[in-house]
N, C-alpha and C positions, 0 to 999 in steps of 0.2 A: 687652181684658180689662175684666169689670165687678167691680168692687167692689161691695158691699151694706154698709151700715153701717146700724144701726138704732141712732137718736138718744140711746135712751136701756140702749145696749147695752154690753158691754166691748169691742168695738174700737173705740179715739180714733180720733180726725180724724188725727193724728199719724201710727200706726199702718197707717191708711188710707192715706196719702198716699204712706207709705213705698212700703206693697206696690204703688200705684197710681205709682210713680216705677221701678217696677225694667221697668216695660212700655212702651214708647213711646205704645200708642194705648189707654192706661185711661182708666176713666171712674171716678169714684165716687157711687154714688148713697145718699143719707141718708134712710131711713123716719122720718117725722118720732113721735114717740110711742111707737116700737118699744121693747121691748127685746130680750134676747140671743134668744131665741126671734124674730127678725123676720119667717119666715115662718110663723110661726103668730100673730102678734101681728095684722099688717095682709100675709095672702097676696094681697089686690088688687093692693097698691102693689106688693111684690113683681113678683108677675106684671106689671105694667105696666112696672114700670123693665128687665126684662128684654126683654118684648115689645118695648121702643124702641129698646135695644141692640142686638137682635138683627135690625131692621127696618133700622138705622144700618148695621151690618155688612155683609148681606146687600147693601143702595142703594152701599153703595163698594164691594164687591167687584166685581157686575152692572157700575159704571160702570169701574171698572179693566178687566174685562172688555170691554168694549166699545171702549175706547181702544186697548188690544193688538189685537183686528180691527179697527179701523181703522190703524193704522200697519203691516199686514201687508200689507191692500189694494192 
């Protein structure tokens, strides 16, 4: 799970933390600048903190993968 919080947005760190604690493998990522609009404020960072989550995800799931065919082997 990814979080988005933009810096200078109405959801706290707090807030964030909560919803990023009810998930075992969240992330929270903070657009520095932003406000509540954060994907219209800065949609690069956006896109980026997403693109790297989603790169994260993808490289552990691939390696989970690959260790269940290897222990079937």
């Amino acid at each position: 799970m990814l979080v988005v919080r933009a810096d200078k947005g109405m959801l706290k760190q707090l807030e964030a933390d909560r919803m990023a604690g009810r998930h075992g493998a969240a992330r929270i990522a903070v657009i520095p600048d932003a406000g509540h609009d954060v994907h219209l404020d800065d949609p690069a960072a956006v896109y980026g903190e997403m693109a790297a989550f989603l790169a994260e995800a993808t490289a552990a799931e691939s390696e989970a993968a690959a260790k269940e065919a290897g222990a079937g082997a």
